[in-house]
PyMOL commands that place a pseudoatom at each C-alpha (Angstrom):
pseudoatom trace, name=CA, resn=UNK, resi=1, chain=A, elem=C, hetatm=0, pos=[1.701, 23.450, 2.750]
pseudoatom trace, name=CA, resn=UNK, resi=2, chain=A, elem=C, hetatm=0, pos=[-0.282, 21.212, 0.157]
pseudoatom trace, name=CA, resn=UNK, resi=3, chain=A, elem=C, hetatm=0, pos=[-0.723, 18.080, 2.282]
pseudoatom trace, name=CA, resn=UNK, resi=4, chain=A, elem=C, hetatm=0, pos=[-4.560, 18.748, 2.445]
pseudoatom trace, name=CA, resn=UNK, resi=5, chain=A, elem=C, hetatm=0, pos=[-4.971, 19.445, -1.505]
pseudoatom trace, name=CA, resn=UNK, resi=6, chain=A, elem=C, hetatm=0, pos=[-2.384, 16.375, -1.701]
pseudoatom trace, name=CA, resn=UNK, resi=7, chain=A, elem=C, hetatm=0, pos=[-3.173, 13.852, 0.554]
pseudoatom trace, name=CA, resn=UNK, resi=8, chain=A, elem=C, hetatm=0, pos=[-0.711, 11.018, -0.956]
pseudoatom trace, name=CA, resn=UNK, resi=9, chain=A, elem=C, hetatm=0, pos=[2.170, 12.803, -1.743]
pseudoatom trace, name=CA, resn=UNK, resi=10, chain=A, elem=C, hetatm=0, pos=[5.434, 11.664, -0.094]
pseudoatom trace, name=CA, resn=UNK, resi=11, chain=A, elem=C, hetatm=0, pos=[6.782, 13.600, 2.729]
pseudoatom trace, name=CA, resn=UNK, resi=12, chain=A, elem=C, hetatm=0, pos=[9.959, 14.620, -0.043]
pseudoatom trace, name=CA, resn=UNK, resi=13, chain=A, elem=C, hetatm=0, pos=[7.868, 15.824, -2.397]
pseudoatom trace, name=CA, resn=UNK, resi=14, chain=A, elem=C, hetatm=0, pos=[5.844, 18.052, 0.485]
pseudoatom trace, name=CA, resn=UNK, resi=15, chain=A, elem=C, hetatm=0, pos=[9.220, 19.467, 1.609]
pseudoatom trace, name=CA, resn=UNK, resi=16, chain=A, elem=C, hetatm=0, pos=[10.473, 20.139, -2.217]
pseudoatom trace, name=CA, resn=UNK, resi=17, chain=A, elem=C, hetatm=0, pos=[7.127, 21.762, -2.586]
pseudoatom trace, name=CA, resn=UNK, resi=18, chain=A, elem=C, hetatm=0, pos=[7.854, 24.269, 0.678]
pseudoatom trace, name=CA, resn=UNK, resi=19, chain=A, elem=C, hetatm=0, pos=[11.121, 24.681, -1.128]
pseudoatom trace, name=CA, resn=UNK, resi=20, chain=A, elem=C, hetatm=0, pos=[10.460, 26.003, -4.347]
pseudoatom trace, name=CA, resn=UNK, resi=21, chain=A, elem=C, hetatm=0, pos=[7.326, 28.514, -3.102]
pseudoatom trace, name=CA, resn=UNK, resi=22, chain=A, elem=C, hetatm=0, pos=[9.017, 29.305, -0.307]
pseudoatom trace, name=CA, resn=UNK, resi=23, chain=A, elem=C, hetatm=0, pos=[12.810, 29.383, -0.832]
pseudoatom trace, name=CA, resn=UNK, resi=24, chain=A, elem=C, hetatm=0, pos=[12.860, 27.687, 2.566]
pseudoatom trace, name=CA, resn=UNK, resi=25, chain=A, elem=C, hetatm=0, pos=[14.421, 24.121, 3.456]
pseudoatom trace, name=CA, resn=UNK, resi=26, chain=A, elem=C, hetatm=0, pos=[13.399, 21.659, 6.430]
pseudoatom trace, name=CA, resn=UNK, resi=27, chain=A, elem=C, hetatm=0, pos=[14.345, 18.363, 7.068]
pseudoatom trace, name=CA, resn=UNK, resi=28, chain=A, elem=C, hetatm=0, pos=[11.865, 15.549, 6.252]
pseudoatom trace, name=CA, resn=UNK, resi=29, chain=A, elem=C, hetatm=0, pos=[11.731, 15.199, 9.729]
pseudoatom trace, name=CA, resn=UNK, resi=30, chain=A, elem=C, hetatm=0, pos=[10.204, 18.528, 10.448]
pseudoatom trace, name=CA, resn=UNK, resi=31, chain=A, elem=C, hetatm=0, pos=[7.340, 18.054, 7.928]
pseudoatom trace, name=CA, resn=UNK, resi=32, chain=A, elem=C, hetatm=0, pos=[6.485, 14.701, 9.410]
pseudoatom trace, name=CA, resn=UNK, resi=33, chain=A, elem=C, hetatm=0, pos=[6.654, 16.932, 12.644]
pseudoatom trace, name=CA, resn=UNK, resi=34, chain=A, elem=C, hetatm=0, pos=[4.487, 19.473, 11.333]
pseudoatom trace, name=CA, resn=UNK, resi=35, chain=A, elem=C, hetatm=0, pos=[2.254, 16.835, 9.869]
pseudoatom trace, name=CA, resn=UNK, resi=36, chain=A, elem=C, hetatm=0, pos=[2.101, 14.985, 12.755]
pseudoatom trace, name=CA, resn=UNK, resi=37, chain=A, elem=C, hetatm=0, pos=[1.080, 18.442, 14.777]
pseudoatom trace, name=CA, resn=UNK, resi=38, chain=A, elem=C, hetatm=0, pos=[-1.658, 19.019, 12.312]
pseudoatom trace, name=CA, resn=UNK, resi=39, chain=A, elem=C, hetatm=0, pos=[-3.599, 15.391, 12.914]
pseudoatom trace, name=CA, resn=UNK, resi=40, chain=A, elem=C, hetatm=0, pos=[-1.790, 13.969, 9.697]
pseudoatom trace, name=CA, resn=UNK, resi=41, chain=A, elem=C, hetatm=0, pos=[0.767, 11.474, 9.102]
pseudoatom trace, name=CA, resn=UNK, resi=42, chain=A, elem=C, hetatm=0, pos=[3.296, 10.385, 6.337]
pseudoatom trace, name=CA, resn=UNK, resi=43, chain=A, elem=C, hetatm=0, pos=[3.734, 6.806, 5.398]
pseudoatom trace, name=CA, resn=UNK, resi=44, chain=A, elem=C, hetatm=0, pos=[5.735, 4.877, 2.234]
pseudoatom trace, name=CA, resn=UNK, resi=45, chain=A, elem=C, hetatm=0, pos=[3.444, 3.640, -0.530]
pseudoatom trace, name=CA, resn=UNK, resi=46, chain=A, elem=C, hetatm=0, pos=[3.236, 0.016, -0.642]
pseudoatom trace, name=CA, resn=UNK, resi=47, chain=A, elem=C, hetatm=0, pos=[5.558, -1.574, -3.104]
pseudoatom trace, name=CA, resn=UNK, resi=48, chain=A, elem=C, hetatm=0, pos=[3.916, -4.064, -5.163]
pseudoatom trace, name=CA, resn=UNK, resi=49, chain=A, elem=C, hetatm=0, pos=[5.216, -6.073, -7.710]
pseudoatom trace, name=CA, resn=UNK, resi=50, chain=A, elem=C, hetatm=0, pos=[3.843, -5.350, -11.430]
pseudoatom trace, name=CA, resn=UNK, resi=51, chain=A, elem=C, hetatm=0, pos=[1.189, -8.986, -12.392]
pseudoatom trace, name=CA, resn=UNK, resi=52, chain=A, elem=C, hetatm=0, pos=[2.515, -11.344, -15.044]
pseudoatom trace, name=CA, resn=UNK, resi=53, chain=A, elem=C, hetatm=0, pos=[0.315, -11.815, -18.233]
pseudoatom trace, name=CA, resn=UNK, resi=54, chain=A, elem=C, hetatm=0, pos=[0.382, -15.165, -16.813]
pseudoatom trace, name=CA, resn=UNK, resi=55, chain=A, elem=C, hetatm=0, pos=[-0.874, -13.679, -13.192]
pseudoatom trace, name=CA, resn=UNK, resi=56, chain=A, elem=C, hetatm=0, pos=[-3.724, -12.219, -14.855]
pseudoatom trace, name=CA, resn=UNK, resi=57, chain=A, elem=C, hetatm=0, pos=[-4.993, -14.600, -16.926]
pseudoatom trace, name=CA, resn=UNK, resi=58, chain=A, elem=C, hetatm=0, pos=[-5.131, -17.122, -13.832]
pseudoatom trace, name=CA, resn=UNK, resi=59, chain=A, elem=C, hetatm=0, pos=[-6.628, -14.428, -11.812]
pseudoatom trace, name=CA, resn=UNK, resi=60, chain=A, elem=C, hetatm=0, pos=[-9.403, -14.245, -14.876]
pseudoatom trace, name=CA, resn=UNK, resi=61, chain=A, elem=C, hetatm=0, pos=[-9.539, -17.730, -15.230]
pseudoatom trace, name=CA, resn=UNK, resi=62, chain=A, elem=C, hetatm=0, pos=[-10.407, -17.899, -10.879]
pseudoatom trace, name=CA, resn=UNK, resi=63, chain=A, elem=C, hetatm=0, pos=[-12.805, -15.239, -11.028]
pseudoatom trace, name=CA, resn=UNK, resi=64, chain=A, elem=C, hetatm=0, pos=[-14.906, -17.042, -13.847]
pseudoatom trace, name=CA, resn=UNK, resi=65, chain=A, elem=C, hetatm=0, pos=[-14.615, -20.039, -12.385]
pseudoatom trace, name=CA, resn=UNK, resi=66, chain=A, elem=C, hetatm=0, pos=[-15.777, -18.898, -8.814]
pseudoatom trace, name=CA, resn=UNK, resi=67, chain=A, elem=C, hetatm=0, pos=[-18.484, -15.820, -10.374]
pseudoatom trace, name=CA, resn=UNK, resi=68, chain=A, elem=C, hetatm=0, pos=[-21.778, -18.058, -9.490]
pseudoatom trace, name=CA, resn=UNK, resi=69, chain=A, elem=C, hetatm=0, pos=[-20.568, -19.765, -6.595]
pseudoatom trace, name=CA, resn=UNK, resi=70, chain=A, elem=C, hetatm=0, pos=[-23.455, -19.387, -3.728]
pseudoatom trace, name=CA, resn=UNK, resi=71, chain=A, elem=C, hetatm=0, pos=[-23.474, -18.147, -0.106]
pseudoatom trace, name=CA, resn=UNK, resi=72, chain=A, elem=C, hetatm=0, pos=[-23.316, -21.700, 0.858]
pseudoatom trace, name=CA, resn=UNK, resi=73, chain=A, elem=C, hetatm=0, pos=[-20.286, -22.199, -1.278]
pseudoatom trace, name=CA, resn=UNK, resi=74, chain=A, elem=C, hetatm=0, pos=[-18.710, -19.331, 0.241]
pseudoatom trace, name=CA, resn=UNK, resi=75, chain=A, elem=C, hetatm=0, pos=[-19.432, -19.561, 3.369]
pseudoatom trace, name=CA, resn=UNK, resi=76, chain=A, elem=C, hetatm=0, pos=[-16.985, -22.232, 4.810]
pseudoatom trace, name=CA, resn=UNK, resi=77, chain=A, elem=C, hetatm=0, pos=[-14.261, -19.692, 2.526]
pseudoatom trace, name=CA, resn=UNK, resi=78, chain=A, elem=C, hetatm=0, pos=[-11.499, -17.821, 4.790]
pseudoatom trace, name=CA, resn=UNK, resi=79, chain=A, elem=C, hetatm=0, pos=[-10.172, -15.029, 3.526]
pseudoatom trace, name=CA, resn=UNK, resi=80, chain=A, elem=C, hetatm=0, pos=[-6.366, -14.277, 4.668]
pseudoatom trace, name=CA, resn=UNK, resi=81, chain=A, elem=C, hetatm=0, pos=[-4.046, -11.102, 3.862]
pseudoatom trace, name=CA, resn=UNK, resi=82, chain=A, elem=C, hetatm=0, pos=[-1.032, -12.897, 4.070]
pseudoatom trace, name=CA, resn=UNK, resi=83, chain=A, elem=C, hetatm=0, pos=[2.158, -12.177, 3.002]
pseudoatom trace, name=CA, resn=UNK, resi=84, chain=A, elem=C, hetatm=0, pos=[5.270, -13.747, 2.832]
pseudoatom trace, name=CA, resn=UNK, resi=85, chain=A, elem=C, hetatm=0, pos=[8.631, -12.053, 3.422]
pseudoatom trace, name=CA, resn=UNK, resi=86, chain=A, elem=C, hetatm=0, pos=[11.494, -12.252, 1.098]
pseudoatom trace, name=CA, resn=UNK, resi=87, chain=A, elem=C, hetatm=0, pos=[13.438, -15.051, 0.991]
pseudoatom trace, name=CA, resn=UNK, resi=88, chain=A, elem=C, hetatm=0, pos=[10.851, -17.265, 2.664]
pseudoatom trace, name=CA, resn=UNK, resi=89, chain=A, elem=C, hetatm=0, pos=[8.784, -20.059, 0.228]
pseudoatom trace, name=CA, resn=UNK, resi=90, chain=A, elem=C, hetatm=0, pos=[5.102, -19.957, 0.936]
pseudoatom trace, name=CA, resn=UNK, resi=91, chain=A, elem=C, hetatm=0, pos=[5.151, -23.274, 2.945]
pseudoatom trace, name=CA, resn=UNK, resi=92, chain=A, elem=C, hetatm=0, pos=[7.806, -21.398, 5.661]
pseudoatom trace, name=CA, resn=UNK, resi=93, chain=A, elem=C, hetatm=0, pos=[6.023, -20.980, 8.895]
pseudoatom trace, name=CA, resn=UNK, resi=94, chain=A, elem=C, hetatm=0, pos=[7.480, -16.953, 8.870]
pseudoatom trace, name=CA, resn=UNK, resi=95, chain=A, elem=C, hetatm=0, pos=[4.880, -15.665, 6.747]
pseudoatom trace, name=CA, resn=UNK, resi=96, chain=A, elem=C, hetatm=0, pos=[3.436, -12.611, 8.733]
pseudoatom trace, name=CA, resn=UNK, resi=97, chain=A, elem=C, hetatm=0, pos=[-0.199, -12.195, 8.487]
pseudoatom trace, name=CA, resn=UNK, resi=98, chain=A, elem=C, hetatm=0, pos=[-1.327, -8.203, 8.686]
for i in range(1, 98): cmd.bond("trace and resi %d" % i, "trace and resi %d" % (i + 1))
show_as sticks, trace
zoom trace
C-alpha cells in the first residue's frame, strides 16, 4: 500500500489505489484496519472555509498594525483556538474550544 509514500491521502483514495494495482477490493474499513495495525491512522481533512478579499485585507491590515508590538505588549495577550459551531453567533456560550 502507498500510505507511507502518501501520508495524507484519504483512506478512499488508499483503497482505490489497492484496487487498480491489485484488482482487489476492501472496505474502507479494512484499510483503516490495516492502517491502524501498522501504527497509522486515517482522519478527514479539516474543512475550512475559502478567506474573503475582505478577510485578508483585515488580516493584513492586523498584522501591520500589531508587527512592532513588544514582549511587554504581548505578554498580557491570550491566544485561543476557538471555534464556533454552526448555527451558533460568536457571543453563544456553545463555542467549543479544542
Amino acid at each position: 500500500m502507498q500510505a507511507h509514500r502518501h501520508p495524507f491521502w484519504s483512506v478512499t483514495q488508499l483503497q482505490n489505489d489497492l484496487r487498480h494495482a491489485t484488482g482487489t477490493r476492501i472496505s474502507t474499513e479494512t484499510v483503516r484496519g490495516r492502517l491502524h495495525e501498522a501504527g497509522l491512522s486515517s482522519r478527514a481533512p479539516a474543512i475550512r472555509v475559502p478567506l474573503t478579499q475582505q478577510h485578508r485585507r483585515g488580516r493584513l491590515a492586523w498584522a501591520q498594525q500589531h508587527a512592532r508590538w513588544t514582549v511587554a505588549e504581548w505578554t498580557p495577550v491570550l491566544f485561543t483556538d476557538v471555534k464556533v459551531l454552526p448555527g451558533n453567533d460568536r457571543s453563544s456560550p456553545e463555542s467549543v474550544e479544542t
